[in-house]
C-alpha positions in Angstrom: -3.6 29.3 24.6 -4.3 27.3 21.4 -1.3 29.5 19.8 0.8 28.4 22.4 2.3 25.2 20.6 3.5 27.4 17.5 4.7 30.5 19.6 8.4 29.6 18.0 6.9 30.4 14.7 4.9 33.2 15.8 7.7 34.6 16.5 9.1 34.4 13.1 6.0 36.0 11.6 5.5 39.5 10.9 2.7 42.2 12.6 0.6 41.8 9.3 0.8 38.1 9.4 0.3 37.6 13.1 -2.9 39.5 12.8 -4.1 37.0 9.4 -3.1 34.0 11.8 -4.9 35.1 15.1 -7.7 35.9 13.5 -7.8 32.9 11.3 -7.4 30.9 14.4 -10.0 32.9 16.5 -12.2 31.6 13.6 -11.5 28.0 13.8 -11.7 27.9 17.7 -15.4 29.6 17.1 -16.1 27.2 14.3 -14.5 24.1 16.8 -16.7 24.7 19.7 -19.7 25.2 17.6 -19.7 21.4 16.8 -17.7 20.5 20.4 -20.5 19.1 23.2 -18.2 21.1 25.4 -17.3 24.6 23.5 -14.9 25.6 26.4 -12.6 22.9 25.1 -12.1 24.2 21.3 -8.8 25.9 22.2 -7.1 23.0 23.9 -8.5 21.0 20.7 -6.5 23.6 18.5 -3.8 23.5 20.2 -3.4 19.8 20.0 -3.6 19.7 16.1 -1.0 22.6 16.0 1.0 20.1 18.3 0.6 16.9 16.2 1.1 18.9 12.9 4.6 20.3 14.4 5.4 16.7 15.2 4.6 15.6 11.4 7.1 18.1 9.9 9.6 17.5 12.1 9.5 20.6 14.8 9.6 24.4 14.2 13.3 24.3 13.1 12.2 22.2 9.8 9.4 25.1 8.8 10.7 27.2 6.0 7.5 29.7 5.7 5.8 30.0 9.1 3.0 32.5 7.8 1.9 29.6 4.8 2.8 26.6 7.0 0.1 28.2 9.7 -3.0 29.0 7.3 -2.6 26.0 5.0 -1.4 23.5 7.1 -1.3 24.3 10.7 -4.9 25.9 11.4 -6.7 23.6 8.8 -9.0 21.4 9.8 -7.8 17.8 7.3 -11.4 15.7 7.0 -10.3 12.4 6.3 -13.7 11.2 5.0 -17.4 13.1 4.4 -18.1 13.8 8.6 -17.4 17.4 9.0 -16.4 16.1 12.6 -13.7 14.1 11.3 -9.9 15.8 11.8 -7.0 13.1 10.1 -9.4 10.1 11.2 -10.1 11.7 14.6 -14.2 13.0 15.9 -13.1 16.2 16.9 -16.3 16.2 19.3 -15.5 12.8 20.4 -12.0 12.7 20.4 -12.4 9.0 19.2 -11.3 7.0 16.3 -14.0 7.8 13.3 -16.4 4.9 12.6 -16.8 6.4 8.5 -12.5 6.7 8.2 -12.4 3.4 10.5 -14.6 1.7 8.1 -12.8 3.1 5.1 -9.5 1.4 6.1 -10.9 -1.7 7.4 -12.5 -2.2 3.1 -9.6 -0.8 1.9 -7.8 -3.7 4.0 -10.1 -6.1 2.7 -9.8 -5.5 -1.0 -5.7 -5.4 -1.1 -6.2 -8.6 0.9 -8.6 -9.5 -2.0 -6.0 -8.6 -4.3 -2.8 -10.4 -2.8 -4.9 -13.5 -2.5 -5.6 -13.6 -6.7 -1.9 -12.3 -6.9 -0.5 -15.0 -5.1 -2.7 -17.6 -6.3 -1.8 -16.6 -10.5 2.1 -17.0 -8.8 1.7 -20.2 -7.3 0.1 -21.4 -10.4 3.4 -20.1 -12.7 5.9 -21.6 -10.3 4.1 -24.8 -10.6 3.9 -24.7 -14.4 7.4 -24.1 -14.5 8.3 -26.7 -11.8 6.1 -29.5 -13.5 8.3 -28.6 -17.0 11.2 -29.1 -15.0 9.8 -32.3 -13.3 8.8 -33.2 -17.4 12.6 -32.5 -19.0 14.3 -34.2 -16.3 11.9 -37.7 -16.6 12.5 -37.1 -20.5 16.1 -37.1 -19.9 16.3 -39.8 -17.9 13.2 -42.2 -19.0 13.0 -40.8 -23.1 16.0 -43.4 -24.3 13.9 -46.4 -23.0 10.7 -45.5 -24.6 8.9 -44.4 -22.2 7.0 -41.0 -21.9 4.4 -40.2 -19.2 1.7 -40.0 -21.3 -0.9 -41.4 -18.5 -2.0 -37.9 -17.9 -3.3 -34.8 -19.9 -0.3 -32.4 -21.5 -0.7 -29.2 -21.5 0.8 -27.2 -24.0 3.5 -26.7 -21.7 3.6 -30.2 -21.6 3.9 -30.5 -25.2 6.8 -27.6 -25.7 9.1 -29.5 -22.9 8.6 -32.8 -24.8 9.3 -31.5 -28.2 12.7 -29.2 -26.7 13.0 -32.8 -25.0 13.1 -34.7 -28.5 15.3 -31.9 -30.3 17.6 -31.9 -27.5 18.4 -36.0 -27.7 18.5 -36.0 -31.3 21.2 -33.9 -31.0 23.6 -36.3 -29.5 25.3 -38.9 -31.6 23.8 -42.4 -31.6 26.1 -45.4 -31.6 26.1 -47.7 -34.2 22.9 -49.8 -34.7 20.7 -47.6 -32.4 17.9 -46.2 -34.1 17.6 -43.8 -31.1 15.3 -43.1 -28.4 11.3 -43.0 -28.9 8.6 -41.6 -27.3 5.3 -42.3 -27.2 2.5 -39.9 -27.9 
């Protein structure tokens, strides 16, 4: 029975190799009910990994080496944390989700959640830098010829390169006649 979900690639599989894979599965049904509260059950628990695994690759037709495919994959038990009862985040006695995998994911969850919080906080503080320069070249455009500079609150260096590019860029243009130009303040 707990051979039944592979019997496509059983078939593919020669007499040496089908004895290496029954026996390797007669020992993982023994070592299933050994930690199963019901033993009778191990086969059917087999049977259902085989099942799920086929359903992973893709189904029989996608497996290139039946024989490896079965012993390393197939027939393996895959402990997702340090419970020996744990098969891909499943109790295989319990048949419920593990606490020790579920509580894995759930800090793992936290920390990225850590992490895009700083991430998006260092971004929101660029995109306002860069939107306060802009804000800062277009009041020095418009406000710099008159004299007057927003110097009412702290400059950052930021600050300080937009109103220097500010000054170089209006010195560029050609004054008329009698204008000594515009100032700023600061």
């Amino acid at each position: 029975m707990a051979l039944g979900p592979v019997s496509g690639l059983w078939e593919r599989l020669s007499g040496w190799q089908q004895d290496q894979v029954e026996a390797a599965a007669k020992v993982e049904v023994k070592r299933l009910a050994g930690m199963l509260e019901r033993p009778g059950d191990a086969p059917r628990l087999l049977a259902d990994r085989l099942t799920d695994r086929l359903e992973e690759t893709g189904g029989e037709a996608l497996v290139t080496g039946p024989y490896g495919w079965l012993i390393r994959r197939g027939l393996l038990q895959r402990q997702a944390c340090s419970d020996r009862r744990c098969d891909d985040g499943i109790r295989l006695d319990t048949g419920s989700e593990c606490e020790n995998c579920h509580n894995a994911r759930m800090l793992s969850e936290v920390e990225e959640a850590a992490f895009d919080t700083e991430r998006h906080r260092s971004v929101r503080s660029r995109v306002a830098a860069q939107q306060r320069e802009a804000a800062y070249a277009v009041w020095g455009k418009h406000y710099a010829p008159y004299g007057i500079w927003h110097d009412d609150s702290p400059m950052t260096p930021g600050d300080r390169s937009a109103k220097e590019s500010l000054g170089r860029h209006l010195a560029s243009f050609p004054r008329p006649p009698g204008n000594a130009g515009p100032t700023t303040r600061g």
